[in-house]
Legacy VTK file of the C-alpha trace (Angstrom):
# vtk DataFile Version 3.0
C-alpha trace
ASCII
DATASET POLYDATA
POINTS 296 float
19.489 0.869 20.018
20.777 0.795 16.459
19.115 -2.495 15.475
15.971 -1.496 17.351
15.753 1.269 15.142
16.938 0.139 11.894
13.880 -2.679 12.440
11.398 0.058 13.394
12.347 1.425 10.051
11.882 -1.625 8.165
8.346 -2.543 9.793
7.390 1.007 8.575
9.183 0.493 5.312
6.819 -2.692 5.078
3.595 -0.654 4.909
4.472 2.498 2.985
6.145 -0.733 0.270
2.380 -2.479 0.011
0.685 1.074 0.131
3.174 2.669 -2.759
3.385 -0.422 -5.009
-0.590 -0.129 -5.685
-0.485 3.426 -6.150
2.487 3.243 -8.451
0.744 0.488 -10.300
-2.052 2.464 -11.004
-0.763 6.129 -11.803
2.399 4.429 -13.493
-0.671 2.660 -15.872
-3.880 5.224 -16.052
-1.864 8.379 -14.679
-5.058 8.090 -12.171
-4.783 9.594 -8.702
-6.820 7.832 -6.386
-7.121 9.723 -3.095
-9.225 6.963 -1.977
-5.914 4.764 -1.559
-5.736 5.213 2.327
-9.559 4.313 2.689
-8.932 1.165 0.723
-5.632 0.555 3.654
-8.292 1.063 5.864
-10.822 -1.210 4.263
-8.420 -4.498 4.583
-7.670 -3.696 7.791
-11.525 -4.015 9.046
-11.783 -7.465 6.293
-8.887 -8.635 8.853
-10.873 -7.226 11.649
-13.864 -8.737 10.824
-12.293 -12.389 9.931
-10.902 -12.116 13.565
-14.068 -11.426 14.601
-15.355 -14.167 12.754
-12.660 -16.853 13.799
-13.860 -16.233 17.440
-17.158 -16.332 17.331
-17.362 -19.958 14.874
-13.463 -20.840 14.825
-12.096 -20.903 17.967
-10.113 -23.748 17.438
-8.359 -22.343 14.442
-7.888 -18.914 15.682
-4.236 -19.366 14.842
-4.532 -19.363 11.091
-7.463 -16.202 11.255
-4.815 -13.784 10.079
-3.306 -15.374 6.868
-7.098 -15.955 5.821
-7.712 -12.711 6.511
-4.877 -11.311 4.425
-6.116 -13.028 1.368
-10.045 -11.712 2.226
-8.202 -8.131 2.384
-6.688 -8.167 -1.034
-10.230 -10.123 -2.602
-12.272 -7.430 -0.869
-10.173 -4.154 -2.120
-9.512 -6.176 -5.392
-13.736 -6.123 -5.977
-14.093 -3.050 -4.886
-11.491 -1.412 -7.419
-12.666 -3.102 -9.749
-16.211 -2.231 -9.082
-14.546 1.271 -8.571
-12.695 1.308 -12.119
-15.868 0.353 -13.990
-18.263 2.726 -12.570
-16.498 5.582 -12.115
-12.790 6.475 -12.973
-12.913 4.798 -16.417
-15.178 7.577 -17.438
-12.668 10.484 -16.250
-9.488 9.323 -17.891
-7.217 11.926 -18.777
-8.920 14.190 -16.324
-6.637 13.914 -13.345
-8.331 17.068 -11.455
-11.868 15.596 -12.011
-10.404 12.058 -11.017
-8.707 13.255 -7.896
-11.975 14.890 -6.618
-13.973 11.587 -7.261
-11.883 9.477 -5.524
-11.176 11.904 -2.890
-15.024 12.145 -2.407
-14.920 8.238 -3.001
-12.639 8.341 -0.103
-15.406 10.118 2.255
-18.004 8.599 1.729
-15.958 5.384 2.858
-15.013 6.626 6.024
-18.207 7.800 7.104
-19.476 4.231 5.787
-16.532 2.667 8.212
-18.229 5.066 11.281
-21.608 4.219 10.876
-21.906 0.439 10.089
-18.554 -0.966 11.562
-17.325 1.223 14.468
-16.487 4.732 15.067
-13.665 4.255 17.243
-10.351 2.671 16.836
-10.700 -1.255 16.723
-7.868 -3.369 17.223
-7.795 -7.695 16.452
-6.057 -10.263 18.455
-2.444 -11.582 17.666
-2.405 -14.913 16.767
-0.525 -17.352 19.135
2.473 -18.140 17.295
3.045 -14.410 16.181
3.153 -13.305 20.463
6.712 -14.053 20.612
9.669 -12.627 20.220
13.033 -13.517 18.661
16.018 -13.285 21.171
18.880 -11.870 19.121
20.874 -11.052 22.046
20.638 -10.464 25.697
19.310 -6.682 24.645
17.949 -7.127 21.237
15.062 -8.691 20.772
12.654 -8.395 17.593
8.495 -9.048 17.493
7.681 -12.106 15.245
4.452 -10.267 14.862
6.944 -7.267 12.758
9.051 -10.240 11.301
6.141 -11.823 9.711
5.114 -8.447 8.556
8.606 -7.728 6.766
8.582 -11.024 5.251
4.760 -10.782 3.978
5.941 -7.132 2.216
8.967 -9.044 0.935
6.558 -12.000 -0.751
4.022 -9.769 -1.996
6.433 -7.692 -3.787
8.065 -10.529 -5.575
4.839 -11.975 -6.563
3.923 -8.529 -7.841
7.099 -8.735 -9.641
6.508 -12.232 -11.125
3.440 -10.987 -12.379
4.836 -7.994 -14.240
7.638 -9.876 -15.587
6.656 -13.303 -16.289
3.339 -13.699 -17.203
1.301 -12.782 -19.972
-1.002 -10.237 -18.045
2.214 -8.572 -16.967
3.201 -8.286 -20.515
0.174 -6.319 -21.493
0.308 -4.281 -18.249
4.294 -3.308 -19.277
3.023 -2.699 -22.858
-0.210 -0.218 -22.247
2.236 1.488 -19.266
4.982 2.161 -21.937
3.185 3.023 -25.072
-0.303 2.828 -24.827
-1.132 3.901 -28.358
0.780 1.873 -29.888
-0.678 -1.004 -27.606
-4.468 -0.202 -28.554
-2.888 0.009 -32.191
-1.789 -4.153 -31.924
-4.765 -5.041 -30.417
-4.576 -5.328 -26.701
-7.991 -4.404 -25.088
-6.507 -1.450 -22.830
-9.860 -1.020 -21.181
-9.360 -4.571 -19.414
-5.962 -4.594 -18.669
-6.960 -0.628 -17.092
-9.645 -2.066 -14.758
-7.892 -5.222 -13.365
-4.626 -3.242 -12.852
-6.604 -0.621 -11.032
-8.089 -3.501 -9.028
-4.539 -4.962 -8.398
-3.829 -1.680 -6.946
-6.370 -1.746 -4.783
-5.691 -5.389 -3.864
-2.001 -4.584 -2.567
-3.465 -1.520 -0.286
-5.905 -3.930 1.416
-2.813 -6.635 1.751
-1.330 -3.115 3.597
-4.388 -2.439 5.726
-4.304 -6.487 7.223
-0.534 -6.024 8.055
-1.158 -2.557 9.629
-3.306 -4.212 11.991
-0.345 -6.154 13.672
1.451 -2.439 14.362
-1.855 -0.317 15.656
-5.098 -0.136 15.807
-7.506 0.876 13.051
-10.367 4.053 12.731
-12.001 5.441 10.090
-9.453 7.958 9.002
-6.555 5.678 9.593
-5.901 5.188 5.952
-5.308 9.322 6.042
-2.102 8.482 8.129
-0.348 7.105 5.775
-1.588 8.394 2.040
0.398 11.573 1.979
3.554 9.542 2.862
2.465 7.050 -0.109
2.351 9.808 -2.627
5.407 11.095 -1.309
7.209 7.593 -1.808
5.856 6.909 -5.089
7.199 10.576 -6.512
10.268 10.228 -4.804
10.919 6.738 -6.527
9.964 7.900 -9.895
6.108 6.694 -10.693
7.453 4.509 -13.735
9.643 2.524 -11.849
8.219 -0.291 -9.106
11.953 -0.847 -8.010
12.265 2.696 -7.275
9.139 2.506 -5.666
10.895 0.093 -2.972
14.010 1.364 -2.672
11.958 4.853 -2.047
9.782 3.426 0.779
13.125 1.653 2.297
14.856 5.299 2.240
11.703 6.974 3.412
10.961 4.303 6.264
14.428 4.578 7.775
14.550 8.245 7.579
11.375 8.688 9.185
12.238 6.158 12.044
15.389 8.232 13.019
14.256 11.608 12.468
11.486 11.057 14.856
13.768 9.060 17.192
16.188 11.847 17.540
13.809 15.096 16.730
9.831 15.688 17.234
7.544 13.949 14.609
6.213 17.281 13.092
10.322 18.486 12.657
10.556 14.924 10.779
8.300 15.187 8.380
9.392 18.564 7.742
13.107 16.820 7.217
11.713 14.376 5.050
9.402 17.020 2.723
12.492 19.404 2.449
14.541 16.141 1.010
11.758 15.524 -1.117
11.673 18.926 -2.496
16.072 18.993 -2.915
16.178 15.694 -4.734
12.758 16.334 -6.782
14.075 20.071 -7.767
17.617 18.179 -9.108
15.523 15.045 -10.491
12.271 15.610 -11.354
11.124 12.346 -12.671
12.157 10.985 -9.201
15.594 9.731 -7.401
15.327 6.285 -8.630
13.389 6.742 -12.300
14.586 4.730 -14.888
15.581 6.566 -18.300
13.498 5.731 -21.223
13.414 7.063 -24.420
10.119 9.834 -25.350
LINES 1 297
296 0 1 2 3 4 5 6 7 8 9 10 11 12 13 14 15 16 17 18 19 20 21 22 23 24 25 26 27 28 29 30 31 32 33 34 35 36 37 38 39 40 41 42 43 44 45 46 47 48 49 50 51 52 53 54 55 56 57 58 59 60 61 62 63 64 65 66 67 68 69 70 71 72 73 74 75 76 77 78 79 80 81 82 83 84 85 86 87 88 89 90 91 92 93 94 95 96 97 98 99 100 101 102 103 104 105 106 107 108 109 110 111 112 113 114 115 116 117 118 119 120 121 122 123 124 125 126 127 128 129 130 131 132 133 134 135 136 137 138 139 140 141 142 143 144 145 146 147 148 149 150 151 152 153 154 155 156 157 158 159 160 161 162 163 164 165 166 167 168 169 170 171 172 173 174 175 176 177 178 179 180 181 182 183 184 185 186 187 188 189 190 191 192 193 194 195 196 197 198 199 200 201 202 203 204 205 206 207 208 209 210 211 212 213 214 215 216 217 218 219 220 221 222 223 224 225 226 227 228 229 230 231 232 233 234 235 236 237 238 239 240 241 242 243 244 245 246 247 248 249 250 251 252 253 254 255 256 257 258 259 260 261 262 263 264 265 266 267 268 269 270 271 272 273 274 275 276 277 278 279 280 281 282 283 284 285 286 287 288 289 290 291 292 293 294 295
């Protein structure tokens, strides 16, 4: 019962990891909060949806590898959008969170009611592929999905690649730089409106990479991405917003706590728990549990 759990906690670590990285990314960068962040979820998880659907109806044959092309159409699809998003709307309300939160709340909206009237208003759900139906025998009573295991490992791989990025490359240079001091960044040179818009996209990119895996754990509706925002936001300013390692060890603490709160009390008393923790740690640490120190 132990292990079962403790893996329950990591598959939902997995998600609320994907979801919170992107969101960290882009408030850590632009200080922009995009309620729209659980639509986007929700918008990689129909891209997966739809490749399925596509896989059956021209591909039966390769059926099997439908769901790691349809990761990578998730993250090109939510990485367009944002982009698209960035450039046509929240670059023109920087430094106006209220205004921003409002858009993209209203962004948010108008993409669920988009999801109910050309895709489908009920929950849709998209076939396993074969070699993701089995299990792995542990023991004689422990016995783990590979469906979740692939899941775990995906959230592992994307956040080292998103890690790579950030602390390797060039791009992730820039990023770094406008995130730490971003006049002092515009005053060297580095075109901040860029680096703003394809960060923003990245965000966006990693909640659609969310939305694909969510589809392995349940099915998807329009308001699914509303599921799961609240505890995004929650993870993110538990972690500290300036820190993507305290962004994962925040969604691994969340995850786990959730898992046995609701295992041992009602899921309304859980979240409760979990709020109340947020609110002890956040009145003792305001800049979140994990936040790194830096100098102002």
């Amino acid at each position: 019962m132990l292990a079962m759990q403790a893996f329950t906690g990591l598959s939902v670590f997995s998600i609320l990891m994907l979801m919170a990285l992107g969101l960290a990314i882009v408030f850590g960068l632009m200080r922009v909060i995009n309620m729209a962040h659980g639509e986007l979820m929700a918008m990689g998880a129909y891209t997966t949806y739809g490749t399925s659907l596509l896989f059956e109806a021209y591909f039966p044959s390769l059926m099997g590898i439908y769901f790691l092309v349809g990761v990578v159409l998730a993250f090109c699809t939510t990485f367009v959008f944002g982009y698209f998003l960035e450039r046509s709307l929240i670059r023109f309300l920087y430094e106006r969170p209220l205004d921003t939160m409002l858009a993209t709340w209203g962004v948010g909206l108008i993409l669920q009611q988009c999801y109910r009237q050309f895709i489908n208003p009920r929950p849709v759900s998209v076939p396993t592929a074969s070699w993701l139906q089995g299990v792995w025998q542990v023991t004689d009573d422990i016995s783990f999905p590979m469906s979740r295991i692939f899941i775990i490992a995906l959230a592992f791989v994307t956040a080292l690649l998103v890690y790579l990025l950030l602390h390797k490359t060039r791009w992730g240079l820039l990023i770094r730089a406008v995130t730490q001091n971003r006049e002092m960044s515009g005053a060297v040179g580095i075109n901040q409106h860029r680096v703003d818009a394809y960060t923003f996209a990245l965000g966006c990119g990693l909640a659609g990479i969310a939305g694909s895996s969510f589809t392995m754990l349940a099915s998807t509706a329009p308001d699914t991405g509303q599921a799961y925002i609240v505890d995004t936001f929650i993870v993110v300013v538990f972690g500290g917003v300036e820190s993507l390692l305290g962004t994962i060890l925040s969604a691994a603490v969340i995850g786990q706590l959730q898992t046995w709160l609701e295992f041992y009390l009602s899921g309304s008393m859980a979240r409760a728990g979990i709020l109340l923790l947020v609110i002890l740690v956040l009145y003792f640490r305001p800049n979140g549990l994990f936040a790194t120190k830096v100098r102002r």
